[in-house]
N, C-alpha and C positions, 0 to 999 in steps of 0.2 A: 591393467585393464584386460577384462577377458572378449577377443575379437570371437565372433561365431561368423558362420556361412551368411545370415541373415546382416549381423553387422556388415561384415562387408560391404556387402548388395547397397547396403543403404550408403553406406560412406562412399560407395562409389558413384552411386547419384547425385551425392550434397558433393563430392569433387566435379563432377557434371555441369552441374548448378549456378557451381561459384567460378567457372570458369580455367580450372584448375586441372581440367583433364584432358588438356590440346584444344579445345572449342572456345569461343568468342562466348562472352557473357551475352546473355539472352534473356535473364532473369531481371523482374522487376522487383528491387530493392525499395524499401520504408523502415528509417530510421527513425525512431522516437524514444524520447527516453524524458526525464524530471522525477517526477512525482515519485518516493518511494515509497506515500500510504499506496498508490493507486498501482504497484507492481502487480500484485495478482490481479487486480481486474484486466489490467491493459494485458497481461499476456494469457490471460484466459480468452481474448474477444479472437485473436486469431486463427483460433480452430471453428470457428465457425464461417471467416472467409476462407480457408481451404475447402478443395475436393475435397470428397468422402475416402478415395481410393479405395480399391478393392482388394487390397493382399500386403502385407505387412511391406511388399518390394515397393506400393506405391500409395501406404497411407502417408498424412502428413508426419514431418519429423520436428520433434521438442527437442532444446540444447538447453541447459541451465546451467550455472555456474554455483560450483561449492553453496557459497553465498546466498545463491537463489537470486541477487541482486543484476542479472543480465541472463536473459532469457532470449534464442533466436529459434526462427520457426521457418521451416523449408519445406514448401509443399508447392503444389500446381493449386493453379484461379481459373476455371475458365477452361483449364485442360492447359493453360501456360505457367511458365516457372516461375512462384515468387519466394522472396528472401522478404522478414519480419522481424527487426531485431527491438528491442526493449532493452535502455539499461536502466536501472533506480539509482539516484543520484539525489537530487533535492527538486525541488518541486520552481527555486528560483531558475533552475535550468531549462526548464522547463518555458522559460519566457528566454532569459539572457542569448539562450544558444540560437533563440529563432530572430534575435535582433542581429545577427551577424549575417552576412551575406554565407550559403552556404562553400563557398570559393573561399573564404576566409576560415585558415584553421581553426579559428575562435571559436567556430561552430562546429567544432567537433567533439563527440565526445568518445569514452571505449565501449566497445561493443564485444561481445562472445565471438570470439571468431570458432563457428563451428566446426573448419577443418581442423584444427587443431586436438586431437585427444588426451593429453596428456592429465592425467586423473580421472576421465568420463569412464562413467560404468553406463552399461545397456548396450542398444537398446534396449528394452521392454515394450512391449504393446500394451497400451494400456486404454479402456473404455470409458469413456466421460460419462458418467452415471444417470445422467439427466437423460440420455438421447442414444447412447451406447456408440454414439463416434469411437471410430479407435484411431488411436495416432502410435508411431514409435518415442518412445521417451528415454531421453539419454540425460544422466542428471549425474552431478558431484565435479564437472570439468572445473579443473584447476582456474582458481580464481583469475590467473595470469595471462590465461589464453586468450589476449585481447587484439581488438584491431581499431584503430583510431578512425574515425569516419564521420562526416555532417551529420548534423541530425537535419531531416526531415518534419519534423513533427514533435510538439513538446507538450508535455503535460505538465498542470498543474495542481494542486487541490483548492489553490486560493487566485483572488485576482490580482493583478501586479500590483497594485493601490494598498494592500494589506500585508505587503512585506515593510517593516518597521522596526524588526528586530533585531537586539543587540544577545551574545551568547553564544561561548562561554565570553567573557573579557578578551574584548581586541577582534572580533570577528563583528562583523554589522551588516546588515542588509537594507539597501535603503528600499522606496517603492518606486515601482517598475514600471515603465511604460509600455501596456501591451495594448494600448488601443491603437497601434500603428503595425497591431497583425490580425489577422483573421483569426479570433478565440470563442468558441465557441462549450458550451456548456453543456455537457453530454450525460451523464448523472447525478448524485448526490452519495458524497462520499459521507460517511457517520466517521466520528472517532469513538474509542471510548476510554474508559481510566482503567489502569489493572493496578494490582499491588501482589506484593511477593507471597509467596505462601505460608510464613511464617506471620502476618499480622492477623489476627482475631479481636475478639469481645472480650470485652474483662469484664463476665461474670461476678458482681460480687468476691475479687480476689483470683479468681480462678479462668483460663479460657471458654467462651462459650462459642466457640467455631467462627467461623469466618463472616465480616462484617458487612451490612449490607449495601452502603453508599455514605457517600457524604455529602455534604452541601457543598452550593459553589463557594461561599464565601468561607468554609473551611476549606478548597482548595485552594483557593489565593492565601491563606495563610501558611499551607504548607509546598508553594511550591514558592513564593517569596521567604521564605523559613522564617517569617515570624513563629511557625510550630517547626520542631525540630526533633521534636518526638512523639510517638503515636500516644506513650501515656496522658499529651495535656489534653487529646481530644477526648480521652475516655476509655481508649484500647491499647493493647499490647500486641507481644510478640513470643512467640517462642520457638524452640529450635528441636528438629528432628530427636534430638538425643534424648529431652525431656518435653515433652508434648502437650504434656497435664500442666506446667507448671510456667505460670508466665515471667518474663523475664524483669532481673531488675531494673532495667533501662531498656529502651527501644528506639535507639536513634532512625531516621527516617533518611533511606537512600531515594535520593530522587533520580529517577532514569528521564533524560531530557535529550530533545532534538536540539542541534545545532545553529544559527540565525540562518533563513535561507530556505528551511525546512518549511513546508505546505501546512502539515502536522502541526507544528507548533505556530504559525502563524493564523492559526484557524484556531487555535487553545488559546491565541490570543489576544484574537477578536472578541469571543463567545464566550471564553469563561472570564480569563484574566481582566478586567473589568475593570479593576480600584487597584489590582497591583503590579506588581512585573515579576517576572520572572527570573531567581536571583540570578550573578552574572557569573560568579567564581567558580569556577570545577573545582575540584577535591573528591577526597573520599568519596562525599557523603551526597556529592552533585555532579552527576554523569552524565557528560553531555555527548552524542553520537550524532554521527554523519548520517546516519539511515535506520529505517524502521529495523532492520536483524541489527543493529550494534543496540537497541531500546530493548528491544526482544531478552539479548542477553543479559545486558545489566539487569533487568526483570527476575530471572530466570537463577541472575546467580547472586541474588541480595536479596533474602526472606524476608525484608524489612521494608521492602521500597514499594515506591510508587512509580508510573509514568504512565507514558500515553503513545496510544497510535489508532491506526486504524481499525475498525471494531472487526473486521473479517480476522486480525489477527488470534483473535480468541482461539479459532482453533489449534494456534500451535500449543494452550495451554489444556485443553481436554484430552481425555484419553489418546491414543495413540498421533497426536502432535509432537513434533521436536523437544517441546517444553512442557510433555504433561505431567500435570498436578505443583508446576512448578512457580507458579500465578494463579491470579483470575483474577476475572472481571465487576468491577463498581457502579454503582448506580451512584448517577451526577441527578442532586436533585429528585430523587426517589426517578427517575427514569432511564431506560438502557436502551443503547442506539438498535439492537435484536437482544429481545426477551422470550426466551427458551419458553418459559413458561403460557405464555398467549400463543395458545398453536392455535394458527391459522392466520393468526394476525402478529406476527412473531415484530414486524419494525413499527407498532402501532404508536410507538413513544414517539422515533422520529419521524412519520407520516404526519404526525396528529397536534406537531408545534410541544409537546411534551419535551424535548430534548432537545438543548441548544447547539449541542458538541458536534457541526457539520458544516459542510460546504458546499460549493457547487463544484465537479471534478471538471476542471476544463482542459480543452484539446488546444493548442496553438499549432498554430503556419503562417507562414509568410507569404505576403501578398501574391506574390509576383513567385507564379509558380517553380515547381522545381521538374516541372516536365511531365506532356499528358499521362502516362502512364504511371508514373508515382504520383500525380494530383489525383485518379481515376481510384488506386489503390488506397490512398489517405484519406479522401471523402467516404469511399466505404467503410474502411473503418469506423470514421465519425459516425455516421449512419448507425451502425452494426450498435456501435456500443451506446447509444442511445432510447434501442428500443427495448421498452418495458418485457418482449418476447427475449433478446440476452438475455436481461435481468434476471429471468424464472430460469433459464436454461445455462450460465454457468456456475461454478461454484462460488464464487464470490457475491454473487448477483441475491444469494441469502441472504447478505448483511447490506448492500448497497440499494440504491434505489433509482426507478426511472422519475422525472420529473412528472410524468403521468400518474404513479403512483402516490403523490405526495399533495395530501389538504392544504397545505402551507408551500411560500417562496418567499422569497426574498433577495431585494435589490443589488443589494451588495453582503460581504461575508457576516459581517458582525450581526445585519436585522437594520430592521426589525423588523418580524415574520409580517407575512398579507397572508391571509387566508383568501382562500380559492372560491369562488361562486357555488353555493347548492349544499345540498346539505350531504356531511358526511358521519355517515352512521357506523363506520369503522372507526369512528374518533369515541367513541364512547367507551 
C-alpha cells in the first residue's frame, strides 16, 4: 500500500475518530447491514448525510472492502463525528439480526474495520458526478479486515412473510416476523436477468448477436431445469475462439442466490409462479451467498443465466469489473432501466410493465438504540427515501422513489394498484 502525506492526515483522523488515538470515542456510530441487492444504494446514501468539507484533510472518507461487500464511511454531521458502516450479507439478516436484543452477539454482524490497511490502496478524491461532492476513497482493503459489532439497522429487499425458500439442498429459510420492528419502505428496488456473453440467436444455423428477452414462463422453465439447454428454446452459444459458429450443445449455467437472499425471494414471488427453483448445486447450478459471488458466475460462464439487482448492469458495460462479459434481458418484453427511452429510462418499472421488484425496506428495533444513533438512523430512512437521492446518486438511475412510481403494491408478489390520475409517462 502506497502511504502519502495526505494518507496519513486522513488515517490520523479516522484513528481520531475511532477512538484509537488516546481520546474517548465521541463519534456517533450506525451499523446496518442485509440486503446485498441494496449494497450500492445503502452506501451511496451516506455521502449525502456528511459535511461537504473543504479540503481533502476534511472531506468525507470511503473504506471498501476487496469484495465491495462492506463499505464504512467516516465523516462529520452537523460539524460532529460520525462513523457509517454497511455490510451485504443477505437480505434475511437484514430482519434476523434486528430480532435479537443488540447486547446479544446474535446481533452481530462483520463490518470493515477502517483502521485496519492491510490491502487498502488510496486514498483518492474522488467527485460524485451528480453534485460534484468529493469525498476521500480508499478501496481493495483486505476482505479480512473486519470487526464484529451490533447492527443497528437492517435492510431488506423483501418483507419477512416472503422468505419461503429452500437452496441449494439443506439450507431453508423460513418467514419472518418483522412486524414486531419498526420496517419501513424507503424505495423500490428493480431486479433484472442477465446471461453470459456467449448466448445469442440462431439465426437460421448461424449466430445472429445477442437475444432479446424471454418470457416468464420460459424462465421458470429454465431456472426449474425443465430446459437445460439454450438450443430447446431456440438459441445458442458460442465461444470467443469461434464466434461465427454456434456451438453443438449449450448447456445453461444457472447463477442463483442462496435461501435467505432478498433477490431471490423477490424472483420468487414475481416471477417463479408455477415453479421453484431447482435445489441441487453442481456444475451447472450455482448458488452464492451475495450479489458479487452471482456477478462472478455470470462473468465466468458464457452460457449462464442469473439474476440481481438491475444497478448491477453497469458492472457489465464498458469500463465495469465485468465488461462485455454479460448483459442484460428483457422479462416479458420489459427492462427494470431501458437505455434506449431517454428521458423515461425505468418507464417499464414505473408503469406496472415489469414484475421483477420490490419494496427496499429499512428495519429497527423498537426500543431504541440511543438518541443519537436513533437521530442518525431516521435520517437516514429520510435521506434514502426522497425521490431528490434518487436523481442524485448513482444507483438512484436504476432504483426508484415510491413518488416516482404509477403503481404499488401490498405485499412483494402483487398484485400491482395503480395510483389515482392519470399518468402519461405510462404510455
Amino acid at each position: 500500500m502506497k502511504f502519502t502525506t495526505q494518507y496519513m492526515t486522513v488515517l490520523a483522523g479516522a484513528l481520531a475518530l475511532a477512538g484509537l488515538a488516546g481520546t474517548a470515542e465521541a463519534q456517533t456510530v450506525l451499523n446496518a447491514g442485509g440486503s446485498s441487492a441494496g449494497r450500492n444504494f445503502a452506501t451511496d446514501v451516506p455521502l449525502n448525510l456528511c459535511d461537504a468539507g473543504g479540503s481533502p484533510a476534511t472531506y468525507p472518507n470511503r473504506y471498501a472492502s476487496a469484495d465491495g461487500n462492506k463499505i464504512t464511511w467516516v465523516c462529520n454531521r452537523g460539524g460532529l463525528p460520525v462513523i457509517m458502516r454497511y455490510s451485504a450479507t443477505g437480505s434475511s439478516d437484514g430482519v434476523n439480526k434486528l430480532l435479537q436484543p443488540a447486547a446479544n452477539p446474535a446481533s452481530n454482524m462483520l463490518f470493515l474495520d477502517h483502521t485496519l490497511t492491510t490491502g487498502c490502496t488510496g486514498p483518492n478524491v474522488v467527485a460524485r458526478v451528480s453534485d460534484g461532492k468529493q469525498y476521500n476513497n480508499t478501496t481493495g482493503c483486505n476482505n479480512a479486515n473486519t470487526i464484529s459489532l451490533p447492527v443497528h439497522m437492517g435492510a431488506s429487499d423483501v418483507q419477512g412473510a416472503s422468505f419461503h425458500q429452500t437452496g441449494p439442498l439443506g439450507t431453508t429459510v423460513s418467514p419472518l416476523d418483522d412486524s414486531v420492528l419498526s420496517s419501513v419502505v424507503t424505495a423500490i428496488v428493480p431486479f433484472s436477468l442477465f446471461v453470459g456473453k456467449g448466448v445469442v440467436k440462431d439465426v437460421a444455423g448461424a449466430p445472429g448477436g445477442p437475444i432479446a428477452g424471454l418470457s416468464r414462463l420460459e424462465i421458470e422453465r429454465i431456472f426449474s431445469k425443465q430446459v437445460t439447454d439454450w438450443k430447446q428454446l431456440g438459441y445458442g452459444t458460442v465461444t470467443d475462439g469461434a464466434p461465427g459458429t454456434l456451438e453443438a450443445t449449450s448447456p445453461i449455467t444457472l447463477c442463483m442466490r442462496n435461501a435467505g437472499s432478498g433477490t431471490k425471494a423477490a424472483f420468487d414471488e414475481t416471477v417463479m409462479i408455477n415453479s421453484t427453483e431447482t435445489l441441487l448445486a453442481n456444475a451447472t447450478s450455482v448458488f452464492s451467498s451475495s450479489t458479487s459471488g452471482v456477478l462472478t458466475c455470470l462473468a465466468g460462464n458464457r452460457r449462464s443465466i442469473g439474476y440481481a439487482d438491475a444497478d448491477q448492469v453497469v458492472s457489465f458495460n464498458v469500463g465495469g469489473a465485468n465488461a462485455g462479459l454479460g448483459y442484460v434481458v428483457r422479462l416479458d418484453g420489459g427492462l427494470a432501466y431501458d437505455a434506449a427511452l431517454v428521458g423515461n429510462e425505468k418507464r417499464d418499472l414505473k408503469c406496472g410493465k415489469y414484475a421483477y421488484w420490490a419494496g427496499w425496506r429499512l428495519n429497527r428495533r423498537v426500543v431504541g438504540e440511543g438518541a443519537a444513533i436513533d437521530a442518525l438512523a431516521q435520517a437516514f430512512v429520510d435521506n434514502a427515501g426522497l425521490q431528490a437521492t434518487i436523481g442524485i446518486i448513482p444507483t438512484g438511475a436504476f432504483w426508484a422513489s415510491d413518488e416516482e412510481m404509477a403503481v404499488s403494491k401490498n405485499v412483494d408478489k402483487g398484485p400491482l394498484i395503480w395510483k389515482a390520475g392519470a399518468h402519461p409517462e405510462c404510455r
